[in-house]
C-alpha positions as CSV (number, residue, x, y, z in Angstrom):
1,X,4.4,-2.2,-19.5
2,X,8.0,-3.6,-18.8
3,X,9.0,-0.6,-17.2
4,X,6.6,-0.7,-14.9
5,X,7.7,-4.6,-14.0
6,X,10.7,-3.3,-13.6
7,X,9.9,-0.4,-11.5
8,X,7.6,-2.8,-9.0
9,X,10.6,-5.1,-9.1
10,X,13.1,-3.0,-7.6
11,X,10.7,-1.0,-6.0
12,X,10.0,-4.2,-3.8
13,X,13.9,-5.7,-3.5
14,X,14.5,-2.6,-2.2
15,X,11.5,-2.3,0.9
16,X,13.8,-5.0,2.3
17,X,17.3,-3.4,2.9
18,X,15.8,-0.1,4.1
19,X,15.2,1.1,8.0
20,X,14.6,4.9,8.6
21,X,15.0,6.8,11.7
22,X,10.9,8.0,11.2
23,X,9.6,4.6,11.8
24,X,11.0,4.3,15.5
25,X,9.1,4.7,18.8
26,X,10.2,4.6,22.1
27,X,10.7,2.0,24.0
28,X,12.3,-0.7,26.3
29,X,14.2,-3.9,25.5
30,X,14.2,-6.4,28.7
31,X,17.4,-9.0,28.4
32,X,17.3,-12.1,30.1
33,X,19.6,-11.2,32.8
34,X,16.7,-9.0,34.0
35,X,18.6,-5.6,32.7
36,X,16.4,-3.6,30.5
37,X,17.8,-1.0,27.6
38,X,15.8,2.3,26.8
39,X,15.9,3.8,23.1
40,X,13.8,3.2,20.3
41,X,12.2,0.4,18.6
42,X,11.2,0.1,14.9
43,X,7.8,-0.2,14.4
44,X,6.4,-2.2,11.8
45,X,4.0,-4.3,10.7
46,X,2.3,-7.1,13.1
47,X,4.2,-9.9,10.9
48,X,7.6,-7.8,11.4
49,X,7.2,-6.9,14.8
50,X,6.6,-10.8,16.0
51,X,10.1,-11.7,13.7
52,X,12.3,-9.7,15.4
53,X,13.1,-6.3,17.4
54,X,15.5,-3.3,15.7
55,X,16.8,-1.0,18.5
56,X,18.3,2.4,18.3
57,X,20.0,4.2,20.6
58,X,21.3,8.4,20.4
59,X,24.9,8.1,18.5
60,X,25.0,4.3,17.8
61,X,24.0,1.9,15.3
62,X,21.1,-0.7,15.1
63,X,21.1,-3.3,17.2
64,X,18.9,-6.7,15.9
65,X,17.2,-8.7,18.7
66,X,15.9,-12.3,18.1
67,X,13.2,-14.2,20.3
68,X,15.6,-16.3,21.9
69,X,18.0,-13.0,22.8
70,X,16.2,-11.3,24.8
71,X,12.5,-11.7,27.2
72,X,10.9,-9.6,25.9
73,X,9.9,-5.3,24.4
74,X,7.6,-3.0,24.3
75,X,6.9,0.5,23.1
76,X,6.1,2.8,25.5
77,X,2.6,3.2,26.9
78,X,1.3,0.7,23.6
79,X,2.4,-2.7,22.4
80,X,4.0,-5.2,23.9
81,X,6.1,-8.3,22.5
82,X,7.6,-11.3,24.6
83,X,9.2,-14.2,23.4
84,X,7.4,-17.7,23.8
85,X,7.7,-20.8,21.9
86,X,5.1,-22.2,19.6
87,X,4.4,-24.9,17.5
88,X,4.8,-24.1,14.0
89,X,4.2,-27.2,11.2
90,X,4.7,-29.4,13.8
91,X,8.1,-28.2,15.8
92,X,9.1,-25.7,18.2
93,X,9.4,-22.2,17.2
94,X,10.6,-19.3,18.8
95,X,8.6,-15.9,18.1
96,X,7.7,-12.4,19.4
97,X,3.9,-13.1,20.3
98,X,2.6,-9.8,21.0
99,X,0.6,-9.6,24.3
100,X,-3.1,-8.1,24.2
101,X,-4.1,-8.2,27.3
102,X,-2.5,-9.2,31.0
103,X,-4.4,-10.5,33.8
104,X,-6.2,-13.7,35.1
105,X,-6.1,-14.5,31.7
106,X,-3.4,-13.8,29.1
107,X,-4.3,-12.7,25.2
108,X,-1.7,-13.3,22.4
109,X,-1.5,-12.9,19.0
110,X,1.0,-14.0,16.8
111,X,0.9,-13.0,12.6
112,X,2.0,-16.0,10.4
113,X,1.0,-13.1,7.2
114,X,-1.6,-10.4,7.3
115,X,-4.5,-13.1,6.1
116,X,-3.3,-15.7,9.0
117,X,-3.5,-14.3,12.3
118,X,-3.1,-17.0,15.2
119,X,-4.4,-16.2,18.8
120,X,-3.2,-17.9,22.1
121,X,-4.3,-17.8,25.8
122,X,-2.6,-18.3,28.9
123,X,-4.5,-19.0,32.2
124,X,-3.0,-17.5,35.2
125,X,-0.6,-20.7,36.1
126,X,-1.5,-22.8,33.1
127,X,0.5,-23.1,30.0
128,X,-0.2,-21.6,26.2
129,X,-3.5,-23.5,24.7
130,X,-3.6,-22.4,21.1
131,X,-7.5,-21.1,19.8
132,X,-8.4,-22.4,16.5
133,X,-10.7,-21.6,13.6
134,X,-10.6,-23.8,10.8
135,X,-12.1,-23.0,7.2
136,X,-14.1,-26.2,5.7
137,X,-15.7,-26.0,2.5
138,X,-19.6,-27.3,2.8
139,X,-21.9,-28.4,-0.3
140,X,-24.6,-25.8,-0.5
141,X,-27.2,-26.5,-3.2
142,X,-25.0,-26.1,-6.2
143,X,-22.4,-23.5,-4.5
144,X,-19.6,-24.2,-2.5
145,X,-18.8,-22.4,0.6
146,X,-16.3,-21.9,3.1
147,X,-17.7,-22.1,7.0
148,X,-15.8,-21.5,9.9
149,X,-15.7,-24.1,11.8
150,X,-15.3,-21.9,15.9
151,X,-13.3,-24.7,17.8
152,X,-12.1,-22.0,19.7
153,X,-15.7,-21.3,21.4
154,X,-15.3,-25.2,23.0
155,X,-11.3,-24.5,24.0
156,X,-12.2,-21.4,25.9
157,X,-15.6,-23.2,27.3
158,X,-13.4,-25.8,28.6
159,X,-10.2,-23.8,29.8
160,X,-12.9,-21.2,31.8
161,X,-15.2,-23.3,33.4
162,X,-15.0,-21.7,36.7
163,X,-17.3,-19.0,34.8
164,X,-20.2,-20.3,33.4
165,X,-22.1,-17.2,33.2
166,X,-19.6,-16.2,30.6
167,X,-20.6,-19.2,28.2
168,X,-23.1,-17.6,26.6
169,X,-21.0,-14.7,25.8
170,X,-18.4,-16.9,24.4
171,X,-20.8,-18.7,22.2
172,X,-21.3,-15.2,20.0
173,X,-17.8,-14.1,20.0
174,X,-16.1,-13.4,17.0
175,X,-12.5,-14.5,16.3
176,X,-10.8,-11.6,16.3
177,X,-8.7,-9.5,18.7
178,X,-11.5,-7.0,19.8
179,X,-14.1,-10.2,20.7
180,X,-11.0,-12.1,22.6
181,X,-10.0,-9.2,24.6
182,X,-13.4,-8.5,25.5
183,X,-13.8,-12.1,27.1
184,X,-10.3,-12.0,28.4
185,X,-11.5,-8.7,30.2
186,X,-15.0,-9.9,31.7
187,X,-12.7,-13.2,32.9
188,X,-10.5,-11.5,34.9
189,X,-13.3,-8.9,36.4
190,X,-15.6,-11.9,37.0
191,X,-12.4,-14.2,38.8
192,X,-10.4,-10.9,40.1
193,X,-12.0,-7.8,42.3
194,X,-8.4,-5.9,43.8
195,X,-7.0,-5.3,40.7
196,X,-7.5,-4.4,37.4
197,X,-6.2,-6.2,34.0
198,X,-4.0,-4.5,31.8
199,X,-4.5,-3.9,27.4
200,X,-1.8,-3.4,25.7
201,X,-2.3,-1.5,22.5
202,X,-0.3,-0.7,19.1
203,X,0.6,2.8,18.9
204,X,-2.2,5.1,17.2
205,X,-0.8,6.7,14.0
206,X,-2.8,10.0,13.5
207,X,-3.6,10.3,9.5
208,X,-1.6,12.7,7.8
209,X,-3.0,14.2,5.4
210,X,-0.8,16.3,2.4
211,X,-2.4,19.0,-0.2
212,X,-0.2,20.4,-2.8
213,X,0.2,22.2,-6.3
214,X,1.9,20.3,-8.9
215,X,3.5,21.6,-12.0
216,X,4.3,19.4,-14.6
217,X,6.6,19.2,-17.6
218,X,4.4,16.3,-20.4
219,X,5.5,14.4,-23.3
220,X,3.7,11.9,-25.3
221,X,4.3,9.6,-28.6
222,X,1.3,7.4,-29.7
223,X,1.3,4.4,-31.6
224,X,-1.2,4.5,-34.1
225,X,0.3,1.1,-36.2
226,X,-2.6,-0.8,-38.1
227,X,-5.3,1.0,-36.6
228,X,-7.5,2.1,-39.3
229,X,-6.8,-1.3,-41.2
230,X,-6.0,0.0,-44.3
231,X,-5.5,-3.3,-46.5
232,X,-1.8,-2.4,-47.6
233,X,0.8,-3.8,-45.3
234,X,3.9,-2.2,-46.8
235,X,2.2,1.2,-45.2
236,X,3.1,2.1,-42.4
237,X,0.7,3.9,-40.3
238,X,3.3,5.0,-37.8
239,X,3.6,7.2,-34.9
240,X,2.4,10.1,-34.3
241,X,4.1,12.3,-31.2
242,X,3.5,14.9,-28.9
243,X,4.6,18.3,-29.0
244,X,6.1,19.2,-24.8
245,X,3.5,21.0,-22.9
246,X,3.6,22.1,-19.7
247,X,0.3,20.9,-17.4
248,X,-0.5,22.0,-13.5
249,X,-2.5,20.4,-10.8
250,X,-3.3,19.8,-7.7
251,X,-2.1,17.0,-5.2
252,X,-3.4,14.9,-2.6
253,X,-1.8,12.6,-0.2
254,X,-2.9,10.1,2.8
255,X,-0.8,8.3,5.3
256,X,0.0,7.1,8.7
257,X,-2.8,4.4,8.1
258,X,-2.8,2.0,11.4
259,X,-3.5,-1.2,9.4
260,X,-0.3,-1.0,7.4
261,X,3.3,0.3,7.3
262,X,3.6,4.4,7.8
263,X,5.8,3.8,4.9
264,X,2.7,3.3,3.0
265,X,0.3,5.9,1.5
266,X,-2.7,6.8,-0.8
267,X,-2.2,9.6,-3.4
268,X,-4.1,11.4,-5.7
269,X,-4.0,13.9,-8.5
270,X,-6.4,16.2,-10.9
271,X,-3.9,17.7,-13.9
272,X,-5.1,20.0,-16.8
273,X,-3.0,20.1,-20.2
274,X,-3.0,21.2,-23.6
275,X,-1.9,18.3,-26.0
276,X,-0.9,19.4,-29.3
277,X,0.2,15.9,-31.5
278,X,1.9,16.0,-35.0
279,X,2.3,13.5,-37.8
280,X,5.5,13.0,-39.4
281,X,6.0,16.0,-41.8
282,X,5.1,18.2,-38.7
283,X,1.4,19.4,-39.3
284,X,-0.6,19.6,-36.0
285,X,-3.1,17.1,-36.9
286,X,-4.7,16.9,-32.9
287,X,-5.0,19.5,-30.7
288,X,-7.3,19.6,-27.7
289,X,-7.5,20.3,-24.2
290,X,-7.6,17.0,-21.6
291,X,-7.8,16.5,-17.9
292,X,-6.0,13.3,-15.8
293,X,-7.0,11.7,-12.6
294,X,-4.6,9.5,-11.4
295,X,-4.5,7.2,-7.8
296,X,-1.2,5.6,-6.5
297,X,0.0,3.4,-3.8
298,X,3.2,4.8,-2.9
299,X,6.2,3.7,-0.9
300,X,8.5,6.0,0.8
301,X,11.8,6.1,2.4
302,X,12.6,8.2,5.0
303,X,16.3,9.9,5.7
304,X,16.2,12.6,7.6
305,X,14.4,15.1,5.6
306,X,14.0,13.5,2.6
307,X,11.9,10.9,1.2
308,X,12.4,8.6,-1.4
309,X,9.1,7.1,-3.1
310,X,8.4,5.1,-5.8
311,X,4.2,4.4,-6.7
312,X,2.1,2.2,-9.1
313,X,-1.5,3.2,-9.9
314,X,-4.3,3.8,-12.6
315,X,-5.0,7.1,-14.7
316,X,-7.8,8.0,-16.5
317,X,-8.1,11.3,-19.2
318,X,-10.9,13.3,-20.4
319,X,-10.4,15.1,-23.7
320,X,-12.3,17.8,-25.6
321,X,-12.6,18.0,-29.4
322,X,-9.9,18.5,-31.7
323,X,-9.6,21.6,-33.0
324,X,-7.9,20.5,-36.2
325,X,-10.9,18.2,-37.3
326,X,-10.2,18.5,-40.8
327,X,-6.8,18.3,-41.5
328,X,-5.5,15.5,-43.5
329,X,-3.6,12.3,-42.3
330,X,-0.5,11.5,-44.0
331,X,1.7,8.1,-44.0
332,X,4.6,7.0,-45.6
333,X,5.0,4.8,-48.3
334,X,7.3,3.6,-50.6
335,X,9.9,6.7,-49.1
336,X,7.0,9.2,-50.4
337,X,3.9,11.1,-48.2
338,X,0.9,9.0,-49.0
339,X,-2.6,11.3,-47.9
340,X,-4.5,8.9,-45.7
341,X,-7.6,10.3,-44.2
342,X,-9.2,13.0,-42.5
343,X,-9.5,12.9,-38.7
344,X,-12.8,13.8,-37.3
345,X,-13.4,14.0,-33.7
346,X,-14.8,10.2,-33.5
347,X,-11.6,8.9,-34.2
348,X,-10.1,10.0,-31.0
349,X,-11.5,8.8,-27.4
350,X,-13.1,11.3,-25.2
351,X,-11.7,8.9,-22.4
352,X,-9.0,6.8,-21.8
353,X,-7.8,4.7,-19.1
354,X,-3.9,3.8,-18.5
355,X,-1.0,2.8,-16.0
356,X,1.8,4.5,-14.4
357,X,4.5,4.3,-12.5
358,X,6.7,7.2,-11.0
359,X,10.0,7.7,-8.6
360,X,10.6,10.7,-7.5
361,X,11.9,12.1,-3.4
362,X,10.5,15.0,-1.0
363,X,12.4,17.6,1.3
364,X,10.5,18.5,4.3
365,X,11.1,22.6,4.3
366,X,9.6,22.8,7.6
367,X,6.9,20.4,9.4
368,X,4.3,21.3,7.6
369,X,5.5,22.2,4.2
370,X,7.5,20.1,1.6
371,X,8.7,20.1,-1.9
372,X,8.7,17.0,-4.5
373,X,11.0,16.1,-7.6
374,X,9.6,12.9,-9.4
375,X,9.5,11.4,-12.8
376,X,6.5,9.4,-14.4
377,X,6.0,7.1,-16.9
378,X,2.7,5.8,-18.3
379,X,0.8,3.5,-20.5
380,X,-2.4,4.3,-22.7
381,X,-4.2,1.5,-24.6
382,X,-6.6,2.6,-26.9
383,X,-6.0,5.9,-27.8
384,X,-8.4,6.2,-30.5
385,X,-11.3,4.0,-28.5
386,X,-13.8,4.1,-30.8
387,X,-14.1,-0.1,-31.2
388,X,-13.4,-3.1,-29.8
389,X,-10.1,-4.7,-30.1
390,X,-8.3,-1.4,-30.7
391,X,-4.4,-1.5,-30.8
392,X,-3.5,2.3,-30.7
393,X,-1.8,2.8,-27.6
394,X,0.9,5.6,-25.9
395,X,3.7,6.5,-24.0
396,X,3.6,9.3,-21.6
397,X,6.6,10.7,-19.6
398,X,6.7,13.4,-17.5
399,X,8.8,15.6,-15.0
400,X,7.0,17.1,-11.9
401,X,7.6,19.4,-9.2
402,X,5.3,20.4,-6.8
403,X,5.0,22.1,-2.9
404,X,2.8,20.4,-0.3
405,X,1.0,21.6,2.7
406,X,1.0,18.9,5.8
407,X,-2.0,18.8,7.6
408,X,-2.4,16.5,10.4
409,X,-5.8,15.7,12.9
């Protein structure tokens, strides 16, 4: 379990330092002496995006734009950021809001975190009113709940009241960009007939979705201390490991989600393997064959070609029944083999659920086709399963190589 701490911990310290060339649209930066510059613009995440601006041009390095350096950026034909100043606990701050909807009446949005979204609105010659939505917790019977409170439906009833016939529309919005943009819209066709109002929207990521074969190179040691309770604490029940075995697969992959980072994606894998474990004088004392799901969230890096990734996830195994059954368990004790028990097929779990973490990296071949080195760790509780409380548990490590097959919609 520590090295999979470790792993999220510089898996994350890392996300921080790392900008690839894959994560850039194009797009315009306008400066505040009205000049504009044309290259590419990172894009990230809603939060990132209203922080600051990371701009590329062919054969130079990146350049860092702040709020207060420039007016304003946007990708081309999609989002759009300009730099306003809000209040933020009480003083002036300035940000990237990034700017829904242009027209009689302005939509912004500004992301404080991905659970705190804030929304302003600009009438055509008036200055930014903030929309609010406050969370109060209410008494109800016995339970607690949380309400919203909608102070926003009276701030935009009052800041549109040249449009009363738009009140009642107002009164059922939602807070959220889709509802705000829709009442910005009917606004401006209601109060403006020569022209028409102008969404801005985030580039649309098409979902990418990888199939691959996996080979795989497995190694396990299990920790069988104390589990059968044997009353003698100067025997050791020990370990029991793993003989190698080579396992295959297949892979699946899905990424370009809109609602987070490209960087981000969803795997998944199906492995059959052979798992052959001896006790410590050699004798294969379980044999059997055993499938493993496994789902990760991975993280990847583009450079060029490559990728490097690092995941977390869940694993589960299904086993068959040993074909050695009958053979006899032995321990040590007092430097001598001590013959234990036999082991039936009750003693081991049919099923077994566990955690892993991997690194690995990718080369892109062509567009479609790529190849992928990576190296997995994972932890087992409860090998044997059979009752509550049980401390067996494993390590499993592995090597895998596999070639995928891109598809994209």
């Amino acid at each position: 379990m520590k090295k999979i701490c470790l792993l999220f911990l510089f898996s994350v310290s890392f996300i921080h330092f790392v900008y690839s060339q894959t994560d850039y649209w194009p797009g315009v930066v306008h400066l505040d002496n009205g000049d504009s510059l044309t290259g590419k613009l990172f894009y990230g995440s809603s939060k990132f995006n209203s922080e600051k601006c990371l701009f590329r041009q062919d054969g130079k390095g990146t350049r860092v734009f702040y709020p207060q350096d420039i007016q304003s950026y946007r990708f081309d034909g999609a989002s759009f950021f300009v730099s306003r100043k809000i209040d933020f606990n009480g003083q002036g701050k300035d940000v990237f809001l990034e700017w829904l909807i242009k027209g009689k009446l302005n939509l912004y949005l500004y992301a404080d975190s991905m659970n705190s979204i804030r929304y302003f609105i600009e009438k055509e010659g008036d200055v930014l009113h903030e929309l609010h939505n406050t969370k109060k917790e209410v008494e109800f019977s016995s339970y607690t709940i949380t309400k919203d409170q909608r102070e926003y439906v009276k701030e935009l009833i009052s800041l549109l009241q040249d449009t009363p016939d738009l009140f009642s529309e107002i009164q059922k919005s939602n807070f959220d960009f889709k509802s705000l943009i829709r009442i910005a819209k009917e606004y401006h066709n209601r109060v403006c007939t020569n022209e028409e109002c102008i969404v801005f929207e985030r580039p649309r990521r098409k979902i990418v979705l990888t199939v691959g074969l996996v080979g795989e190179y497995f190694t396990s040691q299990v920790n069988m201390t104390d589990v059968l309770n044997i009353g003698d604490p100067s025997i050791d029940t020990g370990k029991m490991k793993q003989t190698s075995s080579i396992a295959g697969g297949i892979t699946v992959d899905v990424s370009n989600f809109n609602f987070v980072s490209p960087r981000f994606s969803l795997g998944a894998e199906l492995v059959r393997m052979n798992s052959d474990y001896v006790n410590i004088i050699g004798d294969t004392l379980l044999s059997f064959n055993q499938f493993r799901s496994s789902i990760q969230f991975k993280y990847s890096i583009p450079i060029q070609k490559f990728k490097a990734n690092f995941s977390l996830g869940a694993s589960s195994y299904w086993r068959g029944d040993n074909k050695y059954a009958d053979r006899q368990w032995y321990k040590e004790y007092a430097n001598s083999l001590f013959k234990f028990a036999f082991f039936d097929n009750s003693l081991v779990s049919h099923y077994q659920l566990g955690f892993n973490g991997k690194v690995g990296a990718e080369y892109d071949l062509t567009d479609r086709i790529n190849l992928a080195l990576s190296f997995r760790y994972e932890y087992c509780p409860q090998f044997m399963g059979g009752y509550v409380g049980d401390p067996s548990y494993c390590h499993n490590f592995s090597a895998q190589f596999g070639v995928g097959y891109r598809f994209r919609r």
